[in-house]
C-alpha positions in Angstrom: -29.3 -11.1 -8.6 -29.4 -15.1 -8.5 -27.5 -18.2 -9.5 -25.2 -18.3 -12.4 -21.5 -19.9 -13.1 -19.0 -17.5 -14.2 -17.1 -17.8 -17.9 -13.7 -17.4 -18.7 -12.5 -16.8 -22.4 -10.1 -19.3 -23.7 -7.0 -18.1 -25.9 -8.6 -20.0 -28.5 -11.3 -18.3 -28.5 -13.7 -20.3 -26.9 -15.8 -20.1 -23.6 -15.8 -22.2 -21.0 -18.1 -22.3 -18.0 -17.2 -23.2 -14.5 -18.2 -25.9 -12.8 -19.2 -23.8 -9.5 -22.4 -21.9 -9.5 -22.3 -18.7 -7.7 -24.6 -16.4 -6.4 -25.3 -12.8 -6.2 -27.5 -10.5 -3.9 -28.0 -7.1 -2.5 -27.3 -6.1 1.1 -27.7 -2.5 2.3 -27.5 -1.1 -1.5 -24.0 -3.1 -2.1 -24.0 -5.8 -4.5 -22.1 -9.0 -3.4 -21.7 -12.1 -6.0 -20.4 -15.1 -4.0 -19.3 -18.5 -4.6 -21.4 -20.9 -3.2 -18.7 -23.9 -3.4 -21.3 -26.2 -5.3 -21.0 -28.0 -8.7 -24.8 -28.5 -8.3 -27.5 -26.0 -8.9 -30.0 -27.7 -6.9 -27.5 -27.5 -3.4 -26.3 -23.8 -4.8 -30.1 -22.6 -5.1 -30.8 -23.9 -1.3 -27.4 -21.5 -0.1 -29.0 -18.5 -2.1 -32.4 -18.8 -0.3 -31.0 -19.5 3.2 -28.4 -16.0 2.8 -31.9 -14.3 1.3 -33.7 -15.3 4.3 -30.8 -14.3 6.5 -31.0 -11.0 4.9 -34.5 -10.7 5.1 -34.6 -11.2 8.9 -31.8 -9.0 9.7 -29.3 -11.5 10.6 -26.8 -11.4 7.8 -24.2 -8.5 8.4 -21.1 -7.9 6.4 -18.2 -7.5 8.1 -16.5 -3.8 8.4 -14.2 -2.5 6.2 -11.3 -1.8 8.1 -8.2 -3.1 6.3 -4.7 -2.2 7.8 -3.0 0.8 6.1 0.4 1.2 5.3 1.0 4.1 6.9 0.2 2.0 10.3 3.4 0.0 9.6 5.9 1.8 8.5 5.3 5.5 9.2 8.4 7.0 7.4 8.2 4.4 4.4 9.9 0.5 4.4 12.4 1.2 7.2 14.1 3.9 9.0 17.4 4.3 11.2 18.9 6.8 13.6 21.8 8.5 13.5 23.8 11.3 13.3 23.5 14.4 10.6 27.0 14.9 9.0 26.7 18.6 9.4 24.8 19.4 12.7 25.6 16.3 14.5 21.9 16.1 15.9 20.6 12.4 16.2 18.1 12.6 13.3 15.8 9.6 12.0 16.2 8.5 8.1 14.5 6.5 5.6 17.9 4.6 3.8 15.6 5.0 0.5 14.5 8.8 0.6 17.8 9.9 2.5 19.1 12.9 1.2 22.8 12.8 1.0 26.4 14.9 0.5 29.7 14.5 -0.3 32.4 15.5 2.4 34.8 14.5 0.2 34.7 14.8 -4.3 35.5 10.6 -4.2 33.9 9.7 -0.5 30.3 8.3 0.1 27.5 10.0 0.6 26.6 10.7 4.4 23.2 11.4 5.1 22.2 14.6 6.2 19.0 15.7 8.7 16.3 17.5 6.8 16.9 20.9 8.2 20.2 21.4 7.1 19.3 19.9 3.4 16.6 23.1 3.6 20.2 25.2 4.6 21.8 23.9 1.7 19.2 24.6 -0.7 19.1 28.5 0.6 22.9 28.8 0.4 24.1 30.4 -2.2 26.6 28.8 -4.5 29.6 30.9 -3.5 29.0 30.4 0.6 28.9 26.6 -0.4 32.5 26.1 0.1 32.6 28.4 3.4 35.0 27.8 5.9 32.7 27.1 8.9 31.9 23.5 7.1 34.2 20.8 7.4 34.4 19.8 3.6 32.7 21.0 0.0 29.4 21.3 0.6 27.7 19.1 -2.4 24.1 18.2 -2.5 
């Protein structure tokens, strides 16, 4: 806890000091180390005892925690689109990089499919795969 400037490790091997002094104190049981934007330890010293007296009278409070998540954003990952499954036809929503995927066709692109009927697909057995109530080879 105090004044001190902070030293960075050269790739020659030397240390250098910065010019900025910074300071460190406790609030609440959390330690904080700030910079107190002063070349001078004279001007740094007087910041340190004003944020000490601050502290002391109860007026210093550090601001709450509460950063954004990224769930708060994008909820189903970077981005989503709607459309139709390939086998039930339901509007479904899919994440273009999490989207599971057949083939209708052995050479066509890969249609995305809704989740439920990937969970279908996976119970199928490898015989029924090719069954005549689905439009095309069932391929997962």
């Amino acid at each position: 806890m105090g004044l001190y400037r902070r030293t960075k490790k050269r790739k020659d091997g030397t240390i250098r000091k910065s010019r900025i002094w910074w300071m460190c104190y406790v609030v609440n049981n959390i330690q904080v180390c700030e910079s107190t934007t002063s070349p001078t330890k004279r001007v740094a010293a007087r910041i340190l005892n004003k944020r000490l007296g601050e502290i002391a009278e109860g007026r210093f409070r550090l601001p709450p925690s509460n950063a954004p998540r990224f769930e708060q954003f994008f909820p189903m990952g970077y981005m989503t689109f709607i459309g139709p499954c390939v086998r039930c036809h339901l509007p479904s929503t899919f994440n273009p990089n999490l989207v599971p995927s057949i083939r209708l066709t052995p050479d066509g692109p890969r249609e995305p499919i809704c989740p439920d009927c990937v969970a279908i697909a996976k119970r199928a057995p490898e015989k029924d795969r090719g069954a005549a109530d689905r439009p095309a080879p069932w391929r997962v």
